[in-house]
N, C-alpha and C positions, 0 to 999 in steps of 0.2 A: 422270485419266480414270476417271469413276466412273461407271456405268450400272447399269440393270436386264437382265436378260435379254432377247438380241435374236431376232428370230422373225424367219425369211425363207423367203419362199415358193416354191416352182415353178411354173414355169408364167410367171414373171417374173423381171424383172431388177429387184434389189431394189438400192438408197441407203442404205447405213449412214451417220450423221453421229459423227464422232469429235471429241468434245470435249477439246483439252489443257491442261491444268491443273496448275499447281505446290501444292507444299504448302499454298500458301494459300488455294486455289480460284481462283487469279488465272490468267487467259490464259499460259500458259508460252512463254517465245523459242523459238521454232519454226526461227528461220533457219537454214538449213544441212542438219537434218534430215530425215533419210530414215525414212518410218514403212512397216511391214510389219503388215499382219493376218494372223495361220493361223488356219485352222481343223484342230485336231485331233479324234480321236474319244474321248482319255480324255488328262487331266492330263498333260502329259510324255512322250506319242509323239509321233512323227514328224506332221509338218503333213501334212494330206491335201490342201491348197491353203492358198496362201498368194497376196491380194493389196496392192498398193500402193497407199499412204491417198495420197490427192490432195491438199495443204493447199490449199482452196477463200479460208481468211481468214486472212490472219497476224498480224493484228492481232489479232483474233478469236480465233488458236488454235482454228479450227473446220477439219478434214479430210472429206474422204470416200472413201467404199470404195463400188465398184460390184460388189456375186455378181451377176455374168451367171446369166444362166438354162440358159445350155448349160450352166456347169459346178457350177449347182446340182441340174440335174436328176441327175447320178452321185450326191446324194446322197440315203440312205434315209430316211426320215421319222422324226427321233429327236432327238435330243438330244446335242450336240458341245460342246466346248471350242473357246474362242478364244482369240488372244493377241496385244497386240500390242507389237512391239517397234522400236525403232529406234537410227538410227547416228548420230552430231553431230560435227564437227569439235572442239566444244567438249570432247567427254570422247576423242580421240582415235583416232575414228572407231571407237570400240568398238560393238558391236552388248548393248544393255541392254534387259531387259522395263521398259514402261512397267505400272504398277498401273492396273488395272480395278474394285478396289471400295474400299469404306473404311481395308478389314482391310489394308490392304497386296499382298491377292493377285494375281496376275500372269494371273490365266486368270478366263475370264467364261466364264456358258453361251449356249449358240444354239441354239434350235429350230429342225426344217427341219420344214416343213407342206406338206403337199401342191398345194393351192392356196390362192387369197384366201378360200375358204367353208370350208376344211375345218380 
């Protein structure tokens, strides 16, 4: 899972699409797994919300996250940490961060914007 910084708005209900991907950049075996997004407000505290990625294509290795806008609007217009992680029968239902950029790292940022103009 490697992305750019995500922007999500208020005032809306935003669609994250989550790409999963193994070492190779190949569609990674999804079956079984349980994926969770948090959003925190700095590296390594506590999740201020955490939702559950949908796998929309298993074949694919494509999920989604739906931020409702009820519980985007709690948040301030700023700049948050995300993460996501998940559970697999295959590693024994342990709970692991999956990698969000090249470097290895475990946390991606998120901008919260006020609206779709601002």
């Amino acid at each position: 899972m490697y992305t750019n910084p995500v922007v999500v708005y208020q005032g809306v209900d935003n669609l994250v699409t989550v790409l999963i991907r193994n070492s190779d950049q190949k569609p990674a075996n999804v079956d079984g797994m349980q994926l969770t997004l948090s959003i925190t407000g700095d590296p390594g505290n506590v999740a201020i919300q955490n939702y559950p990625v949908t796998i929309s294509n298993a074949t694919s290795s494509i999920g989604t996250v739906v931020l409702d806008q009820a519980n985007v609007a709690n948040l301030t217009q700023e700049w948050y940490y995300y993460t996501i992680s998940y559970t697999s029968p295959i590693y024994a239902n342990l709970t692991l961060p999956a990698f969000v950029d090249a470097n290895f790292g475990a946390a991606g940022k998120m901008q919260i914007r006020s609206n779709l103009y601002g």
